[in-house]
Structures are given as structure tokens and as C-alpha cells.
C-alpha positions as CSV (number, residue, x, y, z in Angstrom):
1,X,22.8,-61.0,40.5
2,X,23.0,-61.7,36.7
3,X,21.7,-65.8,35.8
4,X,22.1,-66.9,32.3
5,X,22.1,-69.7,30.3
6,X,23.0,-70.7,26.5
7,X,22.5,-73.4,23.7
8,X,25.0,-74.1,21.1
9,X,24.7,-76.3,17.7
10,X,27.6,-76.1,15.9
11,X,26.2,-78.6,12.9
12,X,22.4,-77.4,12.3
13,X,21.4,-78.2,8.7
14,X,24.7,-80.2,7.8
15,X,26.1,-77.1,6.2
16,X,28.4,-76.4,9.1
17,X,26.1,-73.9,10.0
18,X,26.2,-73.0,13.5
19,X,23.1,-71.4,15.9
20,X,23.6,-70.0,19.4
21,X,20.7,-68.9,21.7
22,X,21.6,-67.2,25.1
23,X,19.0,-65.7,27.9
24,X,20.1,-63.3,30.7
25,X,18.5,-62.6,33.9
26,X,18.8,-59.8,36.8
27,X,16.4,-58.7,39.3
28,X,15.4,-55.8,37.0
29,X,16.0,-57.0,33.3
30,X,15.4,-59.7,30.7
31,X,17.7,-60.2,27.7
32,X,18.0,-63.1,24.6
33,X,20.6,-62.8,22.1
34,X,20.0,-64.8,19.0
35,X,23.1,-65.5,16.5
36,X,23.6,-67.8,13.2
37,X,26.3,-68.2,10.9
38,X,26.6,-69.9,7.6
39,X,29.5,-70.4,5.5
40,X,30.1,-69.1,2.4
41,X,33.6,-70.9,0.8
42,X,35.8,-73.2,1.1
43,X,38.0,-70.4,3.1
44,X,36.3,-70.2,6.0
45,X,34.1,-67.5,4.6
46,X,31.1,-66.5,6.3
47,X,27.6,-64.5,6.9
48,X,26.0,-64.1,10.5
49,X,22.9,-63.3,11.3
50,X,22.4,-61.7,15.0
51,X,19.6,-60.3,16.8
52,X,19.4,-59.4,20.8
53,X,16.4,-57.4,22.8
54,X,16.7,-56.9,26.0
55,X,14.0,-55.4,28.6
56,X,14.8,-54.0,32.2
57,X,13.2,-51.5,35.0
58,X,15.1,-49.7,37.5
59,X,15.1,-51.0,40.7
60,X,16.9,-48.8,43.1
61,X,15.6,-46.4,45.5
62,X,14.2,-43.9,45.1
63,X,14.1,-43.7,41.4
64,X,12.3,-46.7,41.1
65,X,9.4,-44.4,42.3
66,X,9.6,-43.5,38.5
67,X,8.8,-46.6,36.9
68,X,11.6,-46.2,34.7
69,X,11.5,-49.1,32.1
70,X,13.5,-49.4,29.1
71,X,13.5,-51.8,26.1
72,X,16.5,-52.1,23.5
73,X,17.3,-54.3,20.4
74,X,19.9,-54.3,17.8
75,X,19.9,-56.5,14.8
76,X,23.0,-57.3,12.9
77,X,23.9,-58.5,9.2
78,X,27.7,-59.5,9.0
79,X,30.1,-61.0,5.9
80,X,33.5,-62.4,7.3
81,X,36.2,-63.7,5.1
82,X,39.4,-64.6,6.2
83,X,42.5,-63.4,4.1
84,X,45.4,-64.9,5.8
85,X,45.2,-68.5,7.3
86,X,47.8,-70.6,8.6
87,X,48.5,-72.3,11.7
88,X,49.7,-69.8,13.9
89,X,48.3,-66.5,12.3
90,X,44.8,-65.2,10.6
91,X,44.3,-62.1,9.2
92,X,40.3,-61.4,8.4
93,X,38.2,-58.2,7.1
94,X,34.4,-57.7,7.8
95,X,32.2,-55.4,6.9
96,X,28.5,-55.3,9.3
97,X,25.1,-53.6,8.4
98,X,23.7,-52.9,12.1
99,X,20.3,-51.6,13.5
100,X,20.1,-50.3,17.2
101,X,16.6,-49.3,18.8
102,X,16.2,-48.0,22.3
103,X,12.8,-47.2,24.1
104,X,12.7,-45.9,28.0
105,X,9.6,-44.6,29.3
106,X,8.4,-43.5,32.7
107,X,5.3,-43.4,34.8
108,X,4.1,-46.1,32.8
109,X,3.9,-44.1,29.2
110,X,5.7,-41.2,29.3
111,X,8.9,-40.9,26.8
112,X,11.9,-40.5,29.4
113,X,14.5,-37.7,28.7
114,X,17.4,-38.3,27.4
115,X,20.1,-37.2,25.3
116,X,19.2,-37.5,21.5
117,X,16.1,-39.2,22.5
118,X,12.3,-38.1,20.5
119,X,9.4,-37.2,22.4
120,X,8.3,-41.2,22.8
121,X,12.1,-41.8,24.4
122,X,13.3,-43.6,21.1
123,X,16.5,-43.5,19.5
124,X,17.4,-45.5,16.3
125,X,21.0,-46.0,15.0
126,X,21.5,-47.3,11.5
127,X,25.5,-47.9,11.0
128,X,27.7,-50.1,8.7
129,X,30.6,-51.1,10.5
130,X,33.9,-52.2,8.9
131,X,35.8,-54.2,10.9
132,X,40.0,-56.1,10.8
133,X,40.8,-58.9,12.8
134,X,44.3,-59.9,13.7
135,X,45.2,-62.9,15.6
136,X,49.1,-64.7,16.1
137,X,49.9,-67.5,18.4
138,X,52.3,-69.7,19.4
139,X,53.4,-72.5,22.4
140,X,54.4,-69.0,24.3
141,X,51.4,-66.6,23.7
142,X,48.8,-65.1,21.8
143,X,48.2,-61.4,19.8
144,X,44.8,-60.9,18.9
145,X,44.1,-57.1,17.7
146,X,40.2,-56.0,16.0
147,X,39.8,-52.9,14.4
148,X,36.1,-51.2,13.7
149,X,35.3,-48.4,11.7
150,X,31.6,-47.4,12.3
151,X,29.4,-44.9,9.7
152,X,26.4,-44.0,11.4
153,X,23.4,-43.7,8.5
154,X,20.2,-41.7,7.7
155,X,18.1,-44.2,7.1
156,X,15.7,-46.7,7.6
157,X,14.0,-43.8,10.0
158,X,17.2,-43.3,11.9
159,X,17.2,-40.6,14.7
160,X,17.9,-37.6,13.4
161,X,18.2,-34.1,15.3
162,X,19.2,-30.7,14.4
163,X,21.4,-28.3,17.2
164,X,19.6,-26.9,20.1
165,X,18.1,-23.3,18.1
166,X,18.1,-22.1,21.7
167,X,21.8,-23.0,23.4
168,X,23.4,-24.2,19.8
169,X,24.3,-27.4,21.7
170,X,25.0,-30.2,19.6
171,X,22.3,-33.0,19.4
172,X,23.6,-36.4,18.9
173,X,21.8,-38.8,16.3
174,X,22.0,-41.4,13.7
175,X,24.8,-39.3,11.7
176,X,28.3,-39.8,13.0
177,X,31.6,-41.9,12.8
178,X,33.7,-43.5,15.0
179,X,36.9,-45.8,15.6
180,X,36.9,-48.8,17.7
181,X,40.2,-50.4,18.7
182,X,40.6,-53.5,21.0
183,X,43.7,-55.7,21.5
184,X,44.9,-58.5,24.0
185,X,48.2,-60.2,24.7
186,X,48.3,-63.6,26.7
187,X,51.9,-64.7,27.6
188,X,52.4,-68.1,29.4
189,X,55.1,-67.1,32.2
190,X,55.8,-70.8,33.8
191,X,53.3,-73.7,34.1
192,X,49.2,-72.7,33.9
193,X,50.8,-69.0,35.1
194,X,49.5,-66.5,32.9
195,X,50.0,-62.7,32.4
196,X,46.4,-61.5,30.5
197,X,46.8,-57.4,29.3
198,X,43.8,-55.9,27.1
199,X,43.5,-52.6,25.4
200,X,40.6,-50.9,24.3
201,X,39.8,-47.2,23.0
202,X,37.0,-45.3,21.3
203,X,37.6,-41.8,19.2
204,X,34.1,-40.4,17.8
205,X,33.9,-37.4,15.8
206,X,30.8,-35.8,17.5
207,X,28.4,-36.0,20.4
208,X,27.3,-39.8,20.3
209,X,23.5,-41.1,21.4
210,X,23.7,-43.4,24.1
211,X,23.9,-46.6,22.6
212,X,27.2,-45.9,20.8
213,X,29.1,-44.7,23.6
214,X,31.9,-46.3,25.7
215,X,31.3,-47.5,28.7
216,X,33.9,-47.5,31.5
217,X,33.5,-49.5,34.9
218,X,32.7,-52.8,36.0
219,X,33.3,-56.6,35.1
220,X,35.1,-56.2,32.3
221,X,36.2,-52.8,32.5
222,X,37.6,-51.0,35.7
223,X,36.8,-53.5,38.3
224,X,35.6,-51.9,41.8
225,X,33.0,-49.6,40.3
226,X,29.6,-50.2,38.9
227,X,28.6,-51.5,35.5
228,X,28.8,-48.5,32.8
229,X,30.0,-46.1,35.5
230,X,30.7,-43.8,33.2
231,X,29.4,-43.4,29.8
232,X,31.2,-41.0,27.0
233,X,32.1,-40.2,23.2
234,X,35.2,-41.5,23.9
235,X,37.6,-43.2,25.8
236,X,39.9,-45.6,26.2
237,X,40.7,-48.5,28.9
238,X,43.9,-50.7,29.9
239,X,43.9,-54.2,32.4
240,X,46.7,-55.8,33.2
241,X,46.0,-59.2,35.2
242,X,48.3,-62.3,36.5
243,X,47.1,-65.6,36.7
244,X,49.3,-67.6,39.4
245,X,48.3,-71.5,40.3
246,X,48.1,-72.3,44.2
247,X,46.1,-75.3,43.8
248,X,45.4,-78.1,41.6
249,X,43.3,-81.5,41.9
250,X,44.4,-83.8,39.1
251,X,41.3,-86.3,39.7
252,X,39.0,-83.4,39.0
253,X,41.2,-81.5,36.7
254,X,41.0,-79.0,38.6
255,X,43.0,-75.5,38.5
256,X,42.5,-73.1,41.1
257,X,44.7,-69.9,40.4
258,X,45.1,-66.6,42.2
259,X,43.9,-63.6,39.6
260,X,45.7,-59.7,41.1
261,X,45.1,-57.3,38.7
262,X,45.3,-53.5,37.7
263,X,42.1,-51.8,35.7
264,X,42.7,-48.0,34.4
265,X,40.8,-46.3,32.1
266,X,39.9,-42.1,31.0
267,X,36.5,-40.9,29.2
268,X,35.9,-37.8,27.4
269,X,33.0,-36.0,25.5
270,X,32.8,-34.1,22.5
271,X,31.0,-30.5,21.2
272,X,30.1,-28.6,24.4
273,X,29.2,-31.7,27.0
274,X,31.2,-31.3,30.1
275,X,33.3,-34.3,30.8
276,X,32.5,-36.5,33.6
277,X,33.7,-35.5,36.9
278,X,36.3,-37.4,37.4
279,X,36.3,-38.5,34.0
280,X,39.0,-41.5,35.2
281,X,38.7,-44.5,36.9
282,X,41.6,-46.9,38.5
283,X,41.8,-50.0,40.4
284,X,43.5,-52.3,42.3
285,X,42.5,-56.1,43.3
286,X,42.4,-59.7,43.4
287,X,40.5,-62.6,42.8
288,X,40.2,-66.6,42.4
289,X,39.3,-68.8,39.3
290,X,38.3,-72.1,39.6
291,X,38.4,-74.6,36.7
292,X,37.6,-77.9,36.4
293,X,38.6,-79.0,32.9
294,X,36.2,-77.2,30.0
295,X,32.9,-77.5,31.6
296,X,32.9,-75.5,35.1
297,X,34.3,-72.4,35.9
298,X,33.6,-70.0,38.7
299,X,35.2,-66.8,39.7
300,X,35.3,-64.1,42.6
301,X,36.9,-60.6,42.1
302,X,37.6,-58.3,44.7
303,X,38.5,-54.3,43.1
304,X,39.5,-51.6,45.3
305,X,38.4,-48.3,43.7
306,X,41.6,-45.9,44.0
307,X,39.3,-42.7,42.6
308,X,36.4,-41.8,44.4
309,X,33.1,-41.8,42.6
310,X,29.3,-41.0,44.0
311,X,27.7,-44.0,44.3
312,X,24.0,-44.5,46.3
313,X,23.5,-47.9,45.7
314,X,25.3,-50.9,48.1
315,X,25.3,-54.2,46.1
316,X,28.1,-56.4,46.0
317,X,29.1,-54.5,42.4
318,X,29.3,-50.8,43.9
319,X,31.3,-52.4,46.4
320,X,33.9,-53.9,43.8
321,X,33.0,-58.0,44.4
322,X,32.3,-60.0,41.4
323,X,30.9,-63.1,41.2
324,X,30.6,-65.5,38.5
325,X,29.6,-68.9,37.7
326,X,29.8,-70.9,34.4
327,X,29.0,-74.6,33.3
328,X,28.9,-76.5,30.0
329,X,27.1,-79.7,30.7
330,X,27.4,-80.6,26.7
């Protein structure tokens, strides 16, 4: 079960400066995410500041025997300017300098295994990431596209590994590149009827640590499996979802709309790590959203897992229901 909640000033100083502060909460983790943004020109220009750290233990027999902990952070340094601007279209190029830090330990002190991971069970990722963003919309839909190149870095005391001298296995570290491509298409079919499809793929050139790889399953992803079921190099993800109304309350501006959907997406590894097995997940389900006007919103999912995974947990998540709750009091 996953509580949050989040703070927005849009106007801090009077420059049009804008801060956001979020906290998240599970049974076995803590996580704040930290972001401001200032403009930079009269063309919507501008420079963002983020940082996020997040703590969490595992809590699920019988490796919680372990005392598994983990702490991560990331700290982010990003210049956006928009090149094309008009009503219906924007066309925008960024460029990011990005930190990434991981710790997981066990039995209290001990540096946990892990692939790329030092002796303490640290890994540290210094990348610039250049990113495009497209986005086109009219009465009928809306295109968005984004576009990241990332150049992982050797330094600022970035992990850094040679090859296994023993099995010539390739280590993964600090060094690498990779290609980031995510896309979404919302069409209005009749009347607050929607069809929602997103798109997104990764293509490394190398064994990646961890923290760079793509994740596949769970809200967000492939519904009906567990969050970051899979983790990969690459991979690449597809969701196709209707949103049909069967109720609405006009006193409370209400909408309540029935969500069925498809989820499909493949991984892959590269150098000599096997694949995942399977390396694919698929789905089928349906859900509900409720919303009353731009303040409340709440949500249950239901995915049926079509490919059979190993799974030895039984929350509501391994067995594909989603719940979520939002509300804006401001």
C-alpha cells in the first residue's frame, strides 16, 4: 500500500519560479522528491533543479530474515528551452547533468551483492542526458513524443569496473550509452470516451548497473504483475487502454468511466547475461476511474497475467489489482 502526498507553489519569489515537494510511503520504504524550476527568457526557457532519496527494507518472507535495506538518491541539473511554440504544437531540446547513488546492505552492515555493486554495495552513475520533446494537439487528440540520449561519465567517483579476469564477463558501471524513447497518443472517440496508447523502449550499448535499467511490470507498465518484474539493458513496452463513460453526476461533476486495457512488453540483456526467463510479459484487464472535477480521483485496476511468472509473494499487486487514490484540496 503506497500513501503520498505533495505541495505545489507555482509563484515562489515572484519570478514565476515554481517548487514542488512530494513524500511517499509503503510498509517497507520512505521516499521525498524535491524539484525547482526557474525561468530563464521570455520563451519559456528554463533551469530545474531536482533531488529525490528514497530509503526502503524488504519486507517479505523469508528474505526479510536478511535485513536487506537499501538507500538511493539521484540529483538532477536540467536547461529546457523551447524551440517551437504555438497554440497547438511545441517543439523543446534539453540537455540534463544527472547523479545516481545506490547503497543496499544486509545483516545490518554488510555490502549486499549485486551486479556492478563495490564491496560496501554502492554504485554511482554520473550521466548527461540529452533530451527532445514533441507535443501536437487539437479539439480531437494529442501527440506527445520525448526522446533521451544518456552518456554515462567517469567522474565525480563514478562506479567503475573492469571485466571479470576469471569468466571475462562484462561488469557494468558508470561508462555506457543508451537511447530512451517514449510516446503517447490520446484520441477523443465520442463524448469523455477516450482511447489512451503509450510506447516506450530502451536500447543500451552494454551491460547496464541497476539503476539505468528498464523496468517492465506493474502500474504503469504491464498491469497484472509486480512492480519492476523484470529488470534489463533493454526493452521496450506498448498499452493500449479505452476509457468508456457509464456514469456521470453533474452536481458533483462527477465522471465515472470504465478503463479495459491491453499491456505488452519484451526485455533483453546485453554481453553474456542470459535473458530473463520468460523475458515477455502480457496482459489483459479492466478497471474504473472516478473523477470528480480536478481535485479527486480514484482508480481500481484489475490485470490478468496471460504469461506465467514465479511469484512468492500474495499482495493485491502480484495478484494484478491496483489501487489508487488522488486529491488536490488546493
Amino acid at each position: 500500500f503506497r500513501r503520498g502526498v505533495s505541495l505545489r507553489q507555482a509563484n515562489l519569489l515572484g519570478l514565476g519560479d515554481g517548487l514542488s515537494v512530494s513524500y511517499t510511503n509503503t510498509d517497507g520504504s520512505d521516499g521525498i522528491d524535491l524539484n525547482y524550476s526557474l525561468p530563464i527568457n521570455p520563451h519559456n526557457g528554463k533551469v530545474t533543479i531536482s533531488y529525490g532519496d528514497t530509503s526502503s527494507e524488504v519486507t517479505e518472507d523469508p528474505f526479510n530474515a536478511l535485513d536487506i535495506e537499501s538507500d538511493s538518491r539521484y540529483f538532477d541539473l536540467t536547461i529546457r528551452q523551447p524551440l517551437v511554440q504555438t497554440p497547438t504544437e511545441e517543439f523543446a531540446l534539453g540537455l540534463t547533468a544527472s547523479r545516481r547513488e545506490s547503497e543496499t546492505v544486509f545483516l545490518e552492515d554488510l555490502g549486499f551483492p549485486s551486479l556492478g555493486a563495490d564491496e560496501d554495495g554502492r554504485t554511482r552513475v554520473s550521466a548527461v542526458r540529452f533530451f527532445q520533446e514533441w507535443t501536437k494537439r487539437n479539439a480531437q487528440e494529442v501527440v506527445a513524443v520525448r526522446s533521451q540520449f544518456s552518456l554515462g561519465l567517469d567522474v565525480f567517483d563514478a562506479t567503475v569496473n573492469n571485466d571479470n579476469p576469471q569468466t571475462g564477463e562484462d561488469v557494468p558501471d558508470s561508462r555506457f550509452f543508451a537511447w530512451r524513447g517514449q510516446a503517447q497518443w490520446v484520441r477523443l472517440l465520442a463524448t469523455d470516451s477516450l482511447l489512451l496508447i503509450r510506447g516506450d523502449i530502451q536500447l543500451a550499448d552494454q551491460v547496464m548497473l541497476p539503476i539505468e535499467q528498464f523496468a517492465l511490470g506493474g502500474l504503469g507498465s504491464v498491469r497484472g504483475y509486480r512492480q519492476d518484474q523484470l529488470l534489463t539493458d533493454n526493452g521496450a513496452f506498448a498499452s493500449a487502454e479505452v476509457r468508456l463513460p457509464i456514469l456521470r453526476v453533474s452536481k458533483w461533476d462527477a465522471l465515472l468511466q470504465l478503463t479495459p486495457f491491453v499491456d505488452l512488453g519484451t526485455t533483453w540483456n546485453n554481453g553474456d547475461r542470459e535473458d530473463p526467463d520468460p523475458n515477455s510479459l502480457v496482459s489483459v484487464g479492466v478497471g474504473l476511474l472516478w473523477q470528480q472535477g480536478d481535485r479527486f480521483r480514484a482508480r481500481l485496476d484489475w490485470g490478468i497475467p496471460l504469461v506465467s511468472v514465479d511469484s512468492t509473494g500474495d499482495s493485491l499487486q502480484e495478484n494484478g489489482v491496483y489501487f489508487s487514490i488522488e486529491f488536490n484540496p488546493f
